[in-house]
C-alpha angles and dihedrals in degrees: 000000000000129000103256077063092057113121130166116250109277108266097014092100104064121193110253101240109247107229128213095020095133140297089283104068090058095240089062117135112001091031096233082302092113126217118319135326141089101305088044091064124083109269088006097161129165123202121251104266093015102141091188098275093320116122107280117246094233092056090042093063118074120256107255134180137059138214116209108223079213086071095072103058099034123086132175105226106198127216099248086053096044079050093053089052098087096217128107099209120050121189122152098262097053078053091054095038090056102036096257088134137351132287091240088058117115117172128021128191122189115222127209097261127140119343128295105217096191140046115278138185121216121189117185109341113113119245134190120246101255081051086062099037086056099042096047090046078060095054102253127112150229123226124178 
């Protein structure tokens, strides 16, 4: 094979159709356009959700939906992962100092996911009561 040889797979380069060549090509005089109106016209475009000067669905139905800010600097941090740290105390800043979570983050709670196999130590991060219950079964502990 060389690169002079290349062609493209038979059928996959289609001819562009040439408008407005006659009646007889079936696309002749208005182009496939039909007859008047805005879209007729050259550069006759309409605007995506433009109902003709009716009031546009997506500005008829009510806004819904929030997003909490306290969601950005908030993480739930699970069991298995606090166990794959490698560390046997855990405060926010060691978290933030390892990568564990990001430096915008603010408050981190551990949740009661997966199982934690050593003794850690947790300092000021809330947990849930099922994330105390197993840390302390595995001989860590939780301080405020």
């Amino acid at each position: 094979m060389r690169l002079n040889s290349l062609k493209p797979a038979e059928g996959s380069k289609k001819k562009a159709v040439r408008v407005g060549r006659g009646w007889s090509s079936g696309i002749g005089k208005t182009c496939g356009r039909g007859q008047k109106g805005q879209k007729a016209r050259g550069k006759g475009k309409v605007a995506i959700g433009f109902e003709g000067g009716q009031m546009p669905f997506h500005r008829r139905i009510p806004k819904s939906g929030f997003t909490s800010k306290k969601s950005l600097v908030t993480v739930e941090l699970r069991l298995s992962e606090l166990d794959n740290l490698g560390i046997d105390f855990v405060d926010l800043a060691t978290l933030q100092a390892i990568d564990a979570v990001g430096q915008q983050v603010k408050h981190v709670k551990i949740i009661a996911t997966g199982v934690v196999e050593k003794a850690i130590t947790v300092k000021g991060l809330r947990t849930t009561a099922a994330a105390r219950a197993a840390i302390e079964a595995a001989g860590g502990k939780v301080e405020e």
